[in-house]
C-alpha positions in Angstrom: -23.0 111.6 175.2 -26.1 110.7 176.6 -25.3 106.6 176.7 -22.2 108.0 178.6 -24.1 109.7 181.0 -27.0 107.2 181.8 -23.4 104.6 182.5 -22.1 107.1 184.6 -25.3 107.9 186.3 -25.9 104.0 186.7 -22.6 103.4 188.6 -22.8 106.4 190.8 -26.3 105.2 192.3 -24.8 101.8 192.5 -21.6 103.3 194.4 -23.5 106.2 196.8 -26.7 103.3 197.4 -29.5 105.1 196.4 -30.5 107.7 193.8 -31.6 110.1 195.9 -27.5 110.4 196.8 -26.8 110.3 193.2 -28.5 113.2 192.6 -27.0 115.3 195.1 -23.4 114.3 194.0 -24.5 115.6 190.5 -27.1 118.5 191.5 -29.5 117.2 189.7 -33.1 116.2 190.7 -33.6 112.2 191.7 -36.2 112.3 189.0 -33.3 113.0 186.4 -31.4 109.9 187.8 -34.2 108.0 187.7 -34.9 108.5 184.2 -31.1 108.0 183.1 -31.9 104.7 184.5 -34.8 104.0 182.7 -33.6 104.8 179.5 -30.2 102.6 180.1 -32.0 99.6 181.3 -34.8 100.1 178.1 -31.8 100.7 175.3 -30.4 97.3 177.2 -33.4 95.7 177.3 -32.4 94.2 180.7 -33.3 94.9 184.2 -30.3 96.4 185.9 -31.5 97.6 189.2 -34.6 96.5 191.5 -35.7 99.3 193.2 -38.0 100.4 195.9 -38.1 103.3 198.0 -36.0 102.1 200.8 -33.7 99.1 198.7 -31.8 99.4 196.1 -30.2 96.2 194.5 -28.2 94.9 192.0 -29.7 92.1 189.1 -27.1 89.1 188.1 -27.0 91.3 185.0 -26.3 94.5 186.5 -23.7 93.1 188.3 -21.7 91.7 185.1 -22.8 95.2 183.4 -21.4 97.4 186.3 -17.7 95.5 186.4 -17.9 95.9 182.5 -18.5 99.6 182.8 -16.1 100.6 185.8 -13.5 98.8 183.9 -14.0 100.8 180.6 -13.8 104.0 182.8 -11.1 103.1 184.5 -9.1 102.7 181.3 -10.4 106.3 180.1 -9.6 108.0 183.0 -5.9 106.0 182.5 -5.7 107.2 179.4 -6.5 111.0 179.7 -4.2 111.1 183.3 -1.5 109.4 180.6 -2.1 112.2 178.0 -2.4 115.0 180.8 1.2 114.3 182.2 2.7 114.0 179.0 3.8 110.2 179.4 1.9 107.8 176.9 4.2 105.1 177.0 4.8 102.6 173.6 4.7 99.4 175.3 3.7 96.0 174.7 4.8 93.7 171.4 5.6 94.6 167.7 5.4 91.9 164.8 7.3 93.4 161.8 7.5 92.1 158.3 9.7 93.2 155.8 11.3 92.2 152.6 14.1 90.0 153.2 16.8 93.0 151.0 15.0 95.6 152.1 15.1 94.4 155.8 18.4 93.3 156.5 19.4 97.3 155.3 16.5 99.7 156.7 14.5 97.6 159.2 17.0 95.7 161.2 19.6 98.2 162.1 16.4 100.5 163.2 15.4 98.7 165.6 18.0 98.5 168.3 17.9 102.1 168.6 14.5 102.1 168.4 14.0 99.8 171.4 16.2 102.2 173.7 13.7 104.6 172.9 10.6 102.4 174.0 12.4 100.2 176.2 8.9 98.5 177.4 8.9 97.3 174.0 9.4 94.3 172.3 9.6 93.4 168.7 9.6 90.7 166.5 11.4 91.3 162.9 10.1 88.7 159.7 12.1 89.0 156.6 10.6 87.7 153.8 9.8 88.4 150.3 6.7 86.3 150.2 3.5 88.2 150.3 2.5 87.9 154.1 -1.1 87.6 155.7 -0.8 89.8 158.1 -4.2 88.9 159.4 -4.1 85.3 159.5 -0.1 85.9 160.4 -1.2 87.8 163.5 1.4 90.4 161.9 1.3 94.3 163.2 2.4 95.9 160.5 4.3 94.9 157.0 7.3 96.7 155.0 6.2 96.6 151.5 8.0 98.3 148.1 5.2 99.8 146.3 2.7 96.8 147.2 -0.9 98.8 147.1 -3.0 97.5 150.4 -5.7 95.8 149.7 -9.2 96.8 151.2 -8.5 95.1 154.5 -5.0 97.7 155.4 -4.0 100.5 155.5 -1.7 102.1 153.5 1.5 105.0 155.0 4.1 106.0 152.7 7.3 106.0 154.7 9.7 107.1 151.7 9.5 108.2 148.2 11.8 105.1 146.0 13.7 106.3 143.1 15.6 104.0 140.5 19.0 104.4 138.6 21.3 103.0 136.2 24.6 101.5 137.4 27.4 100.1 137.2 31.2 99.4 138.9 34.0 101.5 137.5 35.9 98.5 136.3 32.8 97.7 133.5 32.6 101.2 132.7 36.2 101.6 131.8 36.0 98.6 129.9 33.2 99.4 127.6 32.5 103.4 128.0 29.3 105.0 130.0 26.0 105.6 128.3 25.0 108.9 128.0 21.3 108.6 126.2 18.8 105.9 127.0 19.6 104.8 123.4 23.1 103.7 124.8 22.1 101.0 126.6 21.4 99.1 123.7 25.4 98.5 123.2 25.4 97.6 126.9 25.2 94.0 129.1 22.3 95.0 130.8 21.9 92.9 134.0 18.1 91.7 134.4 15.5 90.2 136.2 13.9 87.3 135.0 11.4 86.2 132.6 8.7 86.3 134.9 9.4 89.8 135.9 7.8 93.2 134.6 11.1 94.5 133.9 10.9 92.1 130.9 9.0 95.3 129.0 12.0 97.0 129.8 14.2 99.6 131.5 11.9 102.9 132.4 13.9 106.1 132.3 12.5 109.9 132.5 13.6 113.5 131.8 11.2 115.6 133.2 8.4 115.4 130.8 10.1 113.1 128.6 10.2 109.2 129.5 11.4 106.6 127.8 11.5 102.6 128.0 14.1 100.7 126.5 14.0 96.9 126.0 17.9 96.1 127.4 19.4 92.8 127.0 22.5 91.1 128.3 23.8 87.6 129.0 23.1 87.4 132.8 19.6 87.5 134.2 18.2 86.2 137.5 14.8 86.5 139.5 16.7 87.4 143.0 17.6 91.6 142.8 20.5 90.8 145.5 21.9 88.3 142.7 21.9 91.5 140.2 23.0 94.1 142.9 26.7 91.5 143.5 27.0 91.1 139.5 26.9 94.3 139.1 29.2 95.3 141.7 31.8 92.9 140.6 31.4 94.4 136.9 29.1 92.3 134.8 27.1 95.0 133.8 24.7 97.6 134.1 21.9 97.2 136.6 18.4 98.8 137.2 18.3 98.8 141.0 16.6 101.0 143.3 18.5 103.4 145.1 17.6 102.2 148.9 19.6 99.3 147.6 22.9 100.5 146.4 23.2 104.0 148.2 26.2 102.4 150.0 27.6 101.4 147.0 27.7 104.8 145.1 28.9 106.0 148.4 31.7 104.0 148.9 32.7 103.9 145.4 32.1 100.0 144.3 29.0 101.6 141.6 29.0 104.7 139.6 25.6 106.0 138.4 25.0 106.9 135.4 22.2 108.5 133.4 21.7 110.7 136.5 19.3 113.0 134.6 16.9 110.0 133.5 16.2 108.5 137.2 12.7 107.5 137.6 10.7 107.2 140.7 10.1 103.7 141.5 7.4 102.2 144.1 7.3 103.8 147.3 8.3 102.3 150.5 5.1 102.1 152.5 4.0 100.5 155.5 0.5 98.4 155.5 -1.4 97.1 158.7 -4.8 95.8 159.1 -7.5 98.6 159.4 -8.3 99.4 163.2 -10.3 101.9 164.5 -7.5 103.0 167.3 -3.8 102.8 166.2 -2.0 101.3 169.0 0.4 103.8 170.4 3.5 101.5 169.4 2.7 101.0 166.1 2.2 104.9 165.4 5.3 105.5 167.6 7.5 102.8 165.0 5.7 104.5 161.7 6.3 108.3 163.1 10.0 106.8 163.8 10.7 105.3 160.4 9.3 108.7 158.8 11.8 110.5 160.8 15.0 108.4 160.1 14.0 108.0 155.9 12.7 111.9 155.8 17.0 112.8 156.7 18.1 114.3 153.5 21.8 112.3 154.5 20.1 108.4 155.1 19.5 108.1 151.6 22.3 110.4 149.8 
């Protein structure tokens, strides 16, 4: 407060030409200017202002310092008109990253609608499952499935993941459904690849009761969209996450099974580097995501 005050002090005797006039705009005693003034150019360390009792001039310094200074004002006095009137406006450039599955089904339909919102907006959409630096990248904000931030982000759950067993009807009338864990031992379990943590197995729960069972089957691959079409055309049972194949138990083309044993999986978040001001169109695409995910029907 008081560095804000010796910076206002400092451009009102610039602007009025003497303290004397400074004072009286403020109704305070020239003495009280003049040791605002004092104390600015000491915490500086630079002469500002020379003064005498009938001049009163600006140093190179002040100069630069005073443009500096009326500028940051400026932008405050922007800011709280902006906030008064109700009209802080999301404007500017978004750079998105997302996972290339994950993307192409939640992000990118989003975002057209999300533009007529904030029409002086303009976004820029990644996908790609490779583990983006978003500061070297000059990204604003990455789409990650349960990737922890490191200590440079920031971390904001947008959506809770769960996982399920599934499978098309055609496999399931060919060789029965599984009704314990233990079942899926006599199934073709679809899975990712060696190099995958899946490897230890299949993670199922029942309230307090959770079980992990090493599947097997004849088909594995390291791409989850390569599992997800498999299993659609009836290969075998998958262990897919349910962001991915909502539509499909919608629509009919999967049937889930072992409802009772669904497990969370990792949570959709969003991760940015850490700033001390979120820009208004970042918070504005995070508070929108929230909203759209948060509708019990998205995800049903």
């Amino acid at each position: 407060m008081d560095q804000f005050k010796q910076i206002s002090t400092f451009i009102e005797v610039v602007q009025r030409g003497s303290l004397s006039a400074a004072a009286r705009a403020q109704g305070i005693a020239p003495a009280m200017i003049g040791r605002r003034l004092d104390a600015l150019e000491g915490r500086l360390g630079i002469k500002l202002l020379r003064r005498s009792t009938r001049h009163l001039a600006l140093t190179h310094e002040g100069a630069s310092f005073l443009e500096d200074c009326q500028k940051i004002l400026g932008d405050l006095a922007a800011a709280e008109a902006a906030v008064s009137a109700g009209s802080v406006v999301a404007s500017g450039h978004l750079s998105i990253s997302a996972p290339a599955g994950f993307g192409r089904q939640h992000i990118a339909p989003l975002l057209a609608p999300f533009v007529l919102l904030h029409p002086a907006l303009s976004l820029a959409l990644d996908l790609t499952d490779r583990l983006v630096d978003l500061v070297a990248e000059n990204v604003d904000v990455a789409i990650r499935i349960g990737e922890p931030p490191d200590s440079n982000l920031v971390g904001v759950r947008l959506a809770e993941n769960r996982r399920l067993v599934c499978a098309a009807p055609a496999y399931l009338e060919r060789h029965g459904r599984p009704r314990q864990p233990a079942d899926l031992l006599e199934h073709n379990c679809l899975t990712l690849g060696p190099d995958s943590a899946q490897q230890r197995g299949w993670t199922l729960k029942n309230g307090g009761q959770t079980s992990l069972v090493k599947v097997s089957g004849n088909l594995a691959c390291n791409d989850g969209s390569v599992l997800h079409r498999w299993a659609v055309e009836g290969h075998g049972l998958a262990w897919r996450s349910l962001w991915e194949v909502g539509e499909d138990l919608r629509c009919g083309r999967l049937v889930a099974v072992l409802e009772e044993f669904e497990a969370p999986g990792p949570d959709i978040l969003a991760v940015f580097p850490q700033r001390r001001h979120m820009p208004v169109r970042l918070r504005a695409f995070l508070d929108y995501l929230k909203e759209v995910y948060a509708a019990q029907a998205y995800w049903a």
